[in-house]
C-alpha positions in Angstrom: 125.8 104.9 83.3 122.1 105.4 82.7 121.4 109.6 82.6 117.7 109.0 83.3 119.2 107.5 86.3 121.4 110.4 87.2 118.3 112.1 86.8 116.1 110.3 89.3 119.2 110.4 91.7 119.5 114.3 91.4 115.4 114.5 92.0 115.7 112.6 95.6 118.7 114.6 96.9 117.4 118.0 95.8 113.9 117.0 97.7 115.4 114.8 100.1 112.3 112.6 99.6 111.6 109.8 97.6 107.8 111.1 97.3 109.1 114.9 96.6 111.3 113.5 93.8 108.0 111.6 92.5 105.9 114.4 92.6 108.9 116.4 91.0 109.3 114.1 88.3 106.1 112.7 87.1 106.1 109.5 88.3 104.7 107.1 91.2 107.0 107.0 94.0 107.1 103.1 94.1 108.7 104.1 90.8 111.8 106.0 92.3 112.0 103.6 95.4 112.6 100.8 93.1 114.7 103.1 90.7 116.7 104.0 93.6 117.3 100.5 95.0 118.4 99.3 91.3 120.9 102.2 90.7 122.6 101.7 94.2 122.7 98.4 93.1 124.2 98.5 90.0 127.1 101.1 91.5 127.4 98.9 94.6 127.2 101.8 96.8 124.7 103.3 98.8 123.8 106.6 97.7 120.9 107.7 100.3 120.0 106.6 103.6 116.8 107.2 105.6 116.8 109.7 108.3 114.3 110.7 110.3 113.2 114.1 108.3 113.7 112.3 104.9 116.6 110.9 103.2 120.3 112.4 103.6 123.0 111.3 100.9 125.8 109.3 102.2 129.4 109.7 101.4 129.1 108.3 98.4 125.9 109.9 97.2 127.7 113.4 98.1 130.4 111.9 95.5 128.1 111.5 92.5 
């Protein structure tokens, strides 16, 4: 498992936005989305899902 990953993954649920872990982190937040959509991916589990104030982690997001 990638930390830099970890990293990125922490960043959105603390902010509970992709654009508030951006902004957190340095970095475009086209650059998380995709991060985001490439770690759920390699896990083969969705970790966040979009709600209407943001983004809320899902069972297993609340597991990692």
């Amino acid at each position: 498992m990638n930390w830099d990953d970890l990293r990125l993954f922490l960043a959105v649920a603390r902010s509970g936005s992709i654009s508030g872990a951006a902004k957190s982190l340095g970095v475009q937040h086209s650059t998380v989305s995709r991060r985001m959509r490439q770690f759920q991916q390699k896990l083969g589990a969705r970790l966040i899902e979009r709600k209407q104030g943001g983004y809320a982690l899902t069972r297993a997001g609340e597991k990692v």
